[in-house]
Structure formats: structure tokens, C-alpha cells
GUBA-251069 format. One record per residue (C-alpha): x, y, z; residue in one letter. Coordinates in Angstrom, 3 decimals, padded with zeros to 6 digits. Each point is the difference from the previous one (the first is absolute). Example, Ala and Ser with C-alpha at 12.3 -4.5 7.8 and 13.67 -1.06 7.14 Angstrom:
residues 2
{x: 012.300, y: -004.500, z: 007.800, res: a}
{x: 001.370, y: 003.440, z: -000.660, res: s}
end
This chain:
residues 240
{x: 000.000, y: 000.000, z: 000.000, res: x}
{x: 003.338, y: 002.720, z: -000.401, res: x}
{x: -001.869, y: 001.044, z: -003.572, res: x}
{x: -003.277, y: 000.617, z: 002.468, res: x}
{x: 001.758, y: 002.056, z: 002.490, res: x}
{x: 002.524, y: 001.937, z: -002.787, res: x}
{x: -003.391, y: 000.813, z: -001.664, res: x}
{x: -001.080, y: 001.212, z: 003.225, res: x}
{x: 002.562, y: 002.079, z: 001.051, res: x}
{x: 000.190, y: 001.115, z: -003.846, res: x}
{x: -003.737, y: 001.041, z: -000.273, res: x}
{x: 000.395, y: 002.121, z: 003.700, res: x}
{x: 002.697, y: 001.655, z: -001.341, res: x}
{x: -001.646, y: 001.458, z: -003.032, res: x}
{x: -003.468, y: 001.035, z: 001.847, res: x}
{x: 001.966, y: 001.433, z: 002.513, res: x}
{x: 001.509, y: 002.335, z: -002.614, res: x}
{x: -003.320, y: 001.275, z: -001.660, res: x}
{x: -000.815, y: 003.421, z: 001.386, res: x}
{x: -002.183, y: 000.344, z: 002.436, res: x}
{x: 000.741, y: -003.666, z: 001.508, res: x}
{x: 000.323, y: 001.434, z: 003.825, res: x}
{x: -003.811, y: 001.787, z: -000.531, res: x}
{x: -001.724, y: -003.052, z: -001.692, res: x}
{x: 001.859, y: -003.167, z: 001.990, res: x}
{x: -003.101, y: -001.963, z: 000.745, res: x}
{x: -000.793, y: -000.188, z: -003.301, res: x}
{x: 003.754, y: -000.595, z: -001.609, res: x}
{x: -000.102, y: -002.625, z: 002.395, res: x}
{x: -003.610, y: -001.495, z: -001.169, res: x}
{x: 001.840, y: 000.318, z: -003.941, res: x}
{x: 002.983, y: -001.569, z: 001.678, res: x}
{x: -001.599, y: -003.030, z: 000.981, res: x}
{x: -001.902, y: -000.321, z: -003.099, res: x}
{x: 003.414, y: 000.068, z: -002.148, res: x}
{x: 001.171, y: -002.752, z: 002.155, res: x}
{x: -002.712, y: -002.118, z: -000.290, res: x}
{x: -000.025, y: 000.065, z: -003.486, res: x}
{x: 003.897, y: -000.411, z: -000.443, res: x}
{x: -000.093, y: -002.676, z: 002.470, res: x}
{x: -003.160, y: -001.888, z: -002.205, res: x}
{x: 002.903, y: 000.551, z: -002.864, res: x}
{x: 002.390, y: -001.288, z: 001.328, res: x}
{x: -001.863, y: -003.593, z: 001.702, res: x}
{x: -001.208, y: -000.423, z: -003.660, res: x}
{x: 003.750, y: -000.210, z: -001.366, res: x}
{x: 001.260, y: -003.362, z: -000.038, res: x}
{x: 002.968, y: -000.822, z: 001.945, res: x}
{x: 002.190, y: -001.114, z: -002.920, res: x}
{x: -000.223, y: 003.647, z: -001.615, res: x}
{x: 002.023, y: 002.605, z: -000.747, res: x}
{x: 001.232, y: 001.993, z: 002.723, res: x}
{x: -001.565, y: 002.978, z: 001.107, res: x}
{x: 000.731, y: 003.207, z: -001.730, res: x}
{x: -000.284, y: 002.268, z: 002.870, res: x}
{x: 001.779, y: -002.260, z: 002.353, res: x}
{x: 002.778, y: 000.306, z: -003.146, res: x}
{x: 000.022, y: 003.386, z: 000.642, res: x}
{x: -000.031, y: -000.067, z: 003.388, res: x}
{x: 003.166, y: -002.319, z: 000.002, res: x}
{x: 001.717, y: 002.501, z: -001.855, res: x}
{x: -000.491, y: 003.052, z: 001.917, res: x}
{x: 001.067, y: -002.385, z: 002.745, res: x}
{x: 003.110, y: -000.958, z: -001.929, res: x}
{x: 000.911, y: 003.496, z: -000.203, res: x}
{x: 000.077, y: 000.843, z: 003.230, res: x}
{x: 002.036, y: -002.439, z: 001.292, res: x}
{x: 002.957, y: 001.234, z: -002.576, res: x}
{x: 000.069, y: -002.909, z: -002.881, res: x}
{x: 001.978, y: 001.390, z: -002.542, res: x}
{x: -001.450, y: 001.047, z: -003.168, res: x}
{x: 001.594, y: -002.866, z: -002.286, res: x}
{x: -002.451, y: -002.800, z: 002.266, res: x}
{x: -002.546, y: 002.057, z: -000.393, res: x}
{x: 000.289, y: 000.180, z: -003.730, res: x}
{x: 000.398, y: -003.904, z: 000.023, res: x}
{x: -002.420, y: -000.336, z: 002.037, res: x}
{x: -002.360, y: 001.618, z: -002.100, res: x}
{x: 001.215, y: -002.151, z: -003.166, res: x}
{x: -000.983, y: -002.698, z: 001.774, res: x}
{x: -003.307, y: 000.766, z: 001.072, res: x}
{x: -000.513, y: 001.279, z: -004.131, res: x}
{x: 000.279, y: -003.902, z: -000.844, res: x}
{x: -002.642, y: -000.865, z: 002.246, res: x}
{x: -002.528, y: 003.086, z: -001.040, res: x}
{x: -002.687, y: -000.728, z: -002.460, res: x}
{x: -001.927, y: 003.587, z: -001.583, res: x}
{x: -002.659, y: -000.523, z: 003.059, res: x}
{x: 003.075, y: 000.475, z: 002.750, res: x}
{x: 002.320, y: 002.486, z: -001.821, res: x}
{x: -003.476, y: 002.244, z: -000.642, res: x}
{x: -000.531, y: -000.220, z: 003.435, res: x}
{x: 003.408, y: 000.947, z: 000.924, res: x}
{x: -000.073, y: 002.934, z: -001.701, res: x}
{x: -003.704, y: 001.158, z: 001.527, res: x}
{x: 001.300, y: -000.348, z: 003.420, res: x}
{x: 003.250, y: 001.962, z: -000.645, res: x}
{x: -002.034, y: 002.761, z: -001.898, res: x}
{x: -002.321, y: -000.166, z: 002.614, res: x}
{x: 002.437, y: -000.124, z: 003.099, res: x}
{x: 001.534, y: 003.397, z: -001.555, res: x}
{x: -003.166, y: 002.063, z: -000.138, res: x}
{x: -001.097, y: 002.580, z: 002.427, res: x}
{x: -003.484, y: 000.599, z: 000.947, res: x}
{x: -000.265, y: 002.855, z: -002.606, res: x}
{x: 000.914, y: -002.378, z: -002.492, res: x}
{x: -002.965, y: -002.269, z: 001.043, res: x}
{x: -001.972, y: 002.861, z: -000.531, res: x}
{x: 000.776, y: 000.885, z: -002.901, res: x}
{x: 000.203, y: -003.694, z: -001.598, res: x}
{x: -004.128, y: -000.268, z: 001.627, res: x}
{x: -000.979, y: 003.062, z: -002.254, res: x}
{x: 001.367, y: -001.256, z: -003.133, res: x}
{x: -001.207, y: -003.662, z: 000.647, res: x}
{x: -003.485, y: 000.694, z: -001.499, res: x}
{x: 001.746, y: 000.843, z: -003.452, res: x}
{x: -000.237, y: 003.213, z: 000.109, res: x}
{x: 002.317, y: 002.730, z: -001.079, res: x}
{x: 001.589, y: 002.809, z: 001.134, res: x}
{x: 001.126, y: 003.664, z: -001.702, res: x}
{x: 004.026, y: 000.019, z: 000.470, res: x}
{x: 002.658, y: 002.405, z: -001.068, res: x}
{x: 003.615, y: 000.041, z: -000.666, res: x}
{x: 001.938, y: 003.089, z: 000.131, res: x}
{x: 003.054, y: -000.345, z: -002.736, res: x}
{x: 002.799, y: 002.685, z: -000.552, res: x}
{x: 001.862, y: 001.236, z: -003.213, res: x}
{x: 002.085, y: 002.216, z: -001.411, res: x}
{x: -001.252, y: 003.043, z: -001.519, res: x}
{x: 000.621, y: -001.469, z: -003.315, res: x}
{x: -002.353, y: -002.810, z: 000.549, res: x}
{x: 002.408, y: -003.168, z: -000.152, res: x}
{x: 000.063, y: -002.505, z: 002.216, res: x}
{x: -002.183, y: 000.172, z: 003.028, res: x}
{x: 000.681, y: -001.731, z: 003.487, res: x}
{x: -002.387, y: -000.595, z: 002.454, res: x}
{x: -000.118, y: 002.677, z: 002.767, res: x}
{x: -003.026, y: -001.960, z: 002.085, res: x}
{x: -002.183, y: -002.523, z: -000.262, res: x}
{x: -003.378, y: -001.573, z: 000.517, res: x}
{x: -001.423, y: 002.868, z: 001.319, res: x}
{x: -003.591, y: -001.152, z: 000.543, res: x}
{x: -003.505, y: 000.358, z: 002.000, res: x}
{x: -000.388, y: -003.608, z: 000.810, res: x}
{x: 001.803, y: 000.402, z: 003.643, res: x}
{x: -002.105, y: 002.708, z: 000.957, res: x}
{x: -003.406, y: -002.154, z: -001.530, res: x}
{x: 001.567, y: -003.018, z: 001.868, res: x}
{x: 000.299, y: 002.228, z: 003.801, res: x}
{x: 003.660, y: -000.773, z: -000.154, res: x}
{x: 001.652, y: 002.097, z: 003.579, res: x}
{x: 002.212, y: 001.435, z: -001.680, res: x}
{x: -001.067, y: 000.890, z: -003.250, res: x}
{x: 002.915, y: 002.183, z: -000.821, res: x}
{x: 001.610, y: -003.039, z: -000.681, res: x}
{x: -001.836, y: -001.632, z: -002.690, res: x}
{x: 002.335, y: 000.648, z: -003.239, res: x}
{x: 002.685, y: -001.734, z: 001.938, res: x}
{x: -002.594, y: -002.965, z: 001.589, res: x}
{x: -000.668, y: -000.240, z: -003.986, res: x}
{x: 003.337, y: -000.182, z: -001.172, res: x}
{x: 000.700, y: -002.992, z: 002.340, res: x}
{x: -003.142, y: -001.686, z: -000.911, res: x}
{x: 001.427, y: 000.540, z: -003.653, res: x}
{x: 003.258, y: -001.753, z: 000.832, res: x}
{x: -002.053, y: -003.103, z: 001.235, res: x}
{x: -001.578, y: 000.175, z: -003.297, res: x}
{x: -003.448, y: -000.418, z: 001.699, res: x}
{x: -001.004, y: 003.573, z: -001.822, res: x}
{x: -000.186, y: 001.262, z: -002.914, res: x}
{x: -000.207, y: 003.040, z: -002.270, res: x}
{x: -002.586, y: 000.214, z: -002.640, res: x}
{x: -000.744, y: 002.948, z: -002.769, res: x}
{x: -002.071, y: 003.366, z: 001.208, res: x}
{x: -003.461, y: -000.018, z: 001.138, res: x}
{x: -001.332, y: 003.448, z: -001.923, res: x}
{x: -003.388, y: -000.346, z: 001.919, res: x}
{x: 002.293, y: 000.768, z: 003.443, res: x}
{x: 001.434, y: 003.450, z: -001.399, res: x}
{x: -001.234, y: 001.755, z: 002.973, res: x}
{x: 001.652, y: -002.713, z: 002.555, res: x}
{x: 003.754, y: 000.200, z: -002.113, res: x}
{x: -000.201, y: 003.488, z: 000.278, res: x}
{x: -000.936, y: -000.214, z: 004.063, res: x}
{x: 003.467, y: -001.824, z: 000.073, res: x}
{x: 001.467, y: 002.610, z: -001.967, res: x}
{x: 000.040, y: 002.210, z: 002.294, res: x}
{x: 001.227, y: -002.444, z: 003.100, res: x}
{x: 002.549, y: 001.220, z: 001.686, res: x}
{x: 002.833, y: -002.801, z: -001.276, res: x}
{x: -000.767, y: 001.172, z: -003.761, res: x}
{x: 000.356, y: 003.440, z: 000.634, res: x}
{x: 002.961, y: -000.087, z: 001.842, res: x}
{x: 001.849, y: -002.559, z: -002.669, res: x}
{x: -001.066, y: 002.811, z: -002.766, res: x}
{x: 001.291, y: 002.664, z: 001.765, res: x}
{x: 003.438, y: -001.651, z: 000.711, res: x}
{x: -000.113, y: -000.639, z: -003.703, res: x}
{x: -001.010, y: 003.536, z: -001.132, res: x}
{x: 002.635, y: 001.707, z: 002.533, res: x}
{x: 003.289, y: -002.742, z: -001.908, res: x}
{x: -001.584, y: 001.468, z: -003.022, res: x}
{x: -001.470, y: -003.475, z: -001.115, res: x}
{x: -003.543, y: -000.592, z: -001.379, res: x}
{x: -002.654, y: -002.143, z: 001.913, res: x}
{x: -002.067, y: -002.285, z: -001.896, res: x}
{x: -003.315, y: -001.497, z: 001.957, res: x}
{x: -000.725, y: -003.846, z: -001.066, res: x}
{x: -003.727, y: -000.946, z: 000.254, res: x}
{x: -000.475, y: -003.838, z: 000.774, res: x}
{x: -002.362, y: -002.538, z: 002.294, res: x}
{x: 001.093, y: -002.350, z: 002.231, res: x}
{x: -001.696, y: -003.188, z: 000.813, res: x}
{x: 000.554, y: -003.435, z: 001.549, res: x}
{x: 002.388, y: -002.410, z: -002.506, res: x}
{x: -000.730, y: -003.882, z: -000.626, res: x}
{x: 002.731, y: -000.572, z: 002.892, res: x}
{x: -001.901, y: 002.480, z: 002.153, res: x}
{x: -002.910, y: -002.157, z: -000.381, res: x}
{x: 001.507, y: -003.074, z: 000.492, res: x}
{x: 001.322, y: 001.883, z: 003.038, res: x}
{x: -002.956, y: 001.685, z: 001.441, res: x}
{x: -002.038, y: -003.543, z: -000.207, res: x}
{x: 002.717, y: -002.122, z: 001.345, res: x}
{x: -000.173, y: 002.378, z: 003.050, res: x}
{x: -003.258, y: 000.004, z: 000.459, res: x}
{x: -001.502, y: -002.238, z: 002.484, res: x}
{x: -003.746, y: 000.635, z: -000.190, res: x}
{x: -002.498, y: 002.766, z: -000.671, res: x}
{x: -001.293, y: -000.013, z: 003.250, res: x}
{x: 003.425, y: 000.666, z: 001.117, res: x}
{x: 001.299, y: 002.275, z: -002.101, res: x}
{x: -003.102, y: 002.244, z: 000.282, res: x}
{x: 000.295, y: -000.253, z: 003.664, res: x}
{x: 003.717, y: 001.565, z: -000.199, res: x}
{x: -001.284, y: 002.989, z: -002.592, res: x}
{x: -002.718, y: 000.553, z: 002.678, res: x}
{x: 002.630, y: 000.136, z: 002.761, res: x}
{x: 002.703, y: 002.213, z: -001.401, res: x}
{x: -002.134, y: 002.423, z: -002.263, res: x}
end
């Protein structure tokens, strides 16, 4: 029963991090037990010959870590456990390191794209005055935290650009029915300091119109994590 009680200790750990866990404890705790219930059913329906649990993979390595193994055992360690991974175990190795590596204002911002929808997103680029070649100055500026009640909001280009790097998001072409929202984050305050940094090195700011919404990984993602309705709309209840 260690894959029980790392699950345990696992699933306490990330309701403990949601905000607002000290004002709403009863009912993290209520979740809580639900979770484990439903892991634990999970786990008594695998059959003892099977693969070894993912998370208690994961678990052994952050464990291995700590107690100083070199990197060169861990890399062999992890060519041996590739031998014995079918698709099934290395897809769930990668949803519980994704996962592991989120904060709660990445939750957030994963639940408000989960339906499908899209959101308005800018990038800010910079070029010369001559129009060549044009770098990007900042990125993923967007309304989707804000929608999604992140805490700190301010933060939601660079929450993006890490979701990005996951590949669990993705950019698509403009939205022209949202003029009115792209030109709300137009004027945030992130886009209009980047163009006046550009203006005052005498460089020329060009505003990017895209969408961002949930890519086929960030589905596979978003339902792998997902335990039940019931639950999950307990936790949006909870934290919003």
C-alpha cells in the first residue's frame, strides 16, 4: 500500500496549495477523501503483475535526488525504466511531471481553456526602423488569467509562456470578432511599457494578434488529471 499512501501524501500536498485552502479546510478535506477513494479503487483494480506505478516512479526519483545519486545513475536509471515503458506508462510519466510543476494559477488557467474555448493573446515584437528582422520583446499577453481568477494576474504572459514550453498550449490565428478585447490588452501595462523601451532605443514595436487554446497534449493532460466531475467542480467551487 506505499502507492496508496504516496498518493496520499501527493494529493494533500496539492489541495493544500490551492488558494484559499486554510478558509475552506472542511471541504478540501471532504475532496481529499474523495480523491483517495477513487485512486485507491484504481489502484485495487490493477493487477499485481503490472507495471509499476508512475507516480511512485516519480516519487523514487525525487527521493533519489535527495539522497545525492549522481547524475550518470540517474540517467541509467532512467534508460532502464524506458525498456520497461509501454505509450500508457511513458504518457503518464509525462502528465505527472507536467502536472507536479504547475502552480495553482496554472490549474486555473488550464480549467478555463478545458471547455475548448479560446482566448484573445498578443505578442509584442521589436524591429529596427527599417523593418527587418523582428525579435520578440513579450509574449502571450492574454485575458485568460484574469477570466480564469488567477491571484496574481500580472503574471499571466509568463504563466503562458511556461504552459507553451510544456507544449500543452497553443497559438492559433486572430479572432476579428474580439477587436475590442485585443485592444483592452493593448493598453496593459506590460505592452506599453515594452513599446516604450522600444520607442526610447529608437526601435519600432509591432503588436501580434493571436488565440490561445488548449493543444491535443493539453487534452490528453487535462483528462488524465482529472479524477471526476463531481470533484473537479467541487475544487472550482472552493477556490473561485
Amino acid at each position: 500500500m506505499s502507492d496508496t499512501r504516496s498518493a496520499r501524501e501527493r494529493a494533500g500536498s496539492l489541495l493544500r496549495r490551492l488558494p484559499g485552502a486554510g478558509l475552506a479546510s472542511e471541504g478540501l478535506q471532504r475532496i481529499e477523501r474523495g480523491i483517495l477513494q477513487q485512486l485507491k479503487q484504481r489502484m485495487d483494480r490493477l493487477e499485481p503483475q503490472g507495471s509499476v506505478s508512475v507516480l511512485a516512479v516519480a516519487m523514487r526519483s525525487v527521493a533519489d535526488r535527495s539522497n545525492g545519486f549522481n547524475p550518470a545513475n540517474s540517467l541509467q536509471d532512467l534508460l532502464a525504466r524506458s525498456s520497461e515503458q509501454g505509450r500508457d506508462e511513458a504518457q503518464a510519466a509525462f502528465c505527472d511531471q507536467v502536472i507536479a510543476s504547475l502552480l495553482p494559477d496554472h490549474a486555473r488557467i488550464l480549467s478555463a481553456l478545458a471547455d475548448g474555448s479560446a482566448y484573445p493573446l498578443i505578442h509584442v515584437l521589436a524591429g529596427s526602423r527599417i523593418g527587418l528582422t523582428a525579435e520578440p520583446m513579450v509574449e502571450c499577453v492574454s485575458n485568460v488569467g484574469r477570466n480564469a481568477g488567477v491571484q496574481w494576474p500580472e503574471a499571466t504572459h509568463v504563466y503562458l509562456a511556461q504552459l507553451r514550453a510544456h507544449g500543452v498550449i497553443e497559438t492559433g490565428p486572430e479572432d476579428p470578432d474580439r477587436r475590442v478585447q485585443y485592444e483592452m490588452l493593448e493598453t496593459e501595462q506590460v505592452v506599453r511599457d515594452s513599446l516604450s523601451r522600444l520607442q526610447k532605443a529608437g526601435m519600432k514595436g509591432h503588436i501580434v494578434r493571436r488565440t490561445v487554446m488548449l493543444s491535443a497534449l493539453g487534452r490528453s493532460l487535462w483528462e488524465a488529471g482529472r479524477i471526476s466531475e463531481d470533484i473537479t467542480g467541487s475544487f472550482a467551487d472552493l477556490a473561485g
